[in-house]
C-alpha positions as CSV (number, residue, x, y, z in Angstrom):
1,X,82.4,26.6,-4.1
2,X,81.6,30.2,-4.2
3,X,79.4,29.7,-7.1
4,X,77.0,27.0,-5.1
5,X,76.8,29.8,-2.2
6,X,79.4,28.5,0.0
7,X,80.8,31.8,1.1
8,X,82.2,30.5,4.0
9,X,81.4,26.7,4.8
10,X,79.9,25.6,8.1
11,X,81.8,22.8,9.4
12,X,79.2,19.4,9.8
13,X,79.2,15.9,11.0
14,X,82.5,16.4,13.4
15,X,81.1,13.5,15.3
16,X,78.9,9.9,15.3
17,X,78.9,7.6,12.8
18,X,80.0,9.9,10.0
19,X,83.1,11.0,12.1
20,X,85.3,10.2,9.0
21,X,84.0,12.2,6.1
22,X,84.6,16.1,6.0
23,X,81.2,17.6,5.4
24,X,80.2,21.1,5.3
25,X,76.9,23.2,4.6
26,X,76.2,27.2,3.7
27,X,75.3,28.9,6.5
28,X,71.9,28.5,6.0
29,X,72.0,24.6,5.9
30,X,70.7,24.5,2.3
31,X,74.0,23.3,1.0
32,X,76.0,20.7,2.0
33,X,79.8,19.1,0.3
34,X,80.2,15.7,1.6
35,X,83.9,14.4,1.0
36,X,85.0,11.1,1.2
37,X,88.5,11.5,0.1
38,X,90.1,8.0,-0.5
39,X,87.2,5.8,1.4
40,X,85.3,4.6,-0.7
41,X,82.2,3.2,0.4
42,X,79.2,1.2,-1.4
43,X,76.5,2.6,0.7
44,X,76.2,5.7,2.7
45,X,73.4,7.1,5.4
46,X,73.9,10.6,6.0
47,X,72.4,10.8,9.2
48,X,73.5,14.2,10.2
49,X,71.2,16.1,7.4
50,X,68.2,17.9,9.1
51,X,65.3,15.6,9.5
52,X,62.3,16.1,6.5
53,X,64.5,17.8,4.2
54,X,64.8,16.2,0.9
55,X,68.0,16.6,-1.1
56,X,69.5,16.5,-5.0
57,X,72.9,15.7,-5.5
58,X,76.0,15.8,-7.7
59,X,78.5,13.3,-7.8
60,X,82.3,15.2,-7.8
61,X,85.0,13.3,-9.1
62,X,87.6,15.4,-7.5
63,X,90.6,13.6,-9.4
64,X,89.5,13.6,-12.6
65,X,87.6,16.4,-12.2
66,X,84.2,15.9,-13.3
67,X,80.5,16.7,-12.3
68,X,77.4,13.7,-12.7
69,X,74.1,14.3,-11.5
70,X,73.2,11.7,-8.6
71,X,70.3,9.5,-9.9
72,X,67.5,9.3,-6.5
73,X,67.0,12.1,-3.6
74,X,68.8,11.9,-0.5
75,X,67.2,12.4,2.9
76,X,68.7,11.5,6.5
77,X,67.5,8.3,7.1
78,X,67.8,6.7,4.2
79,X,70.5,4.6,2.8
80,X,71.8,4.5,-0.8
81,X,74.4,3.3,-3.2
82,X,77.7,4.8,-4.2
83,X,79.9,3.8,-7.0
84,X,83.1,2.6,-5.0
85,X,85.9,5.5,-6.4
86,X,88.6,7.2,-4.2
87,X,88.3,11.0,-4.1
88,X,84.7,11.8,-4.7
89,X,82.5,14.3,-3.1
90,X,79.0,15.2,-3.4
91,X,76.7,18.6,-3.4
92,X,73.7,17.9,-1.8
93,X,71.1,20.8,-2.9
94,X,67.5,21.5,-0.7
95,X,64.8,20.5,-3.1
């Protein structure tokens, strides 16, 4: 986490729709970790991201421990697919 800037994460997404995945972002919102822990849904809409940005993402496969880049950008109002796994997180990145 330190390496991606997340010196101390600011907590995200406490409430709404979204009330059951942890999410944080860096301080300056530029960052976020989305975790989904053992849901696992097929589609997502992260409507709590700031409206216009545009994001990149990684796809963390927290049990076994590895990294995929995301395939497609991810903005707040739009929905997209996830691969249904337990335990998976993603790093969202301000293009």
């Amino acid at each position: 986490m330190h390496d991606n800037g997340f010196d101390w994460v600011k907590p995200q997404a406490t409430s709404g729709p979204t009330w059951e995945l942890a999410v944080g972002s860096t301080p300056d919102e530029k960052k976020w970790l989305v975790y989904f822990g053992d849901n696992q849904p097929e589609f997502e809409l992260f409507s709590f991201l700031p409206k216009g940005k545009k994001y990149s993402a990684k796809l963390i496969n927290a049990w076994n421990e590895t990294i995929e880049d995301f395939d497609g950008e991810i903005t707040n109002n739009q929905k997209f697919h996830l691969p249904r796994k337990p335990y998976q997180a993603m790093l969202l990145t301000e293009e």
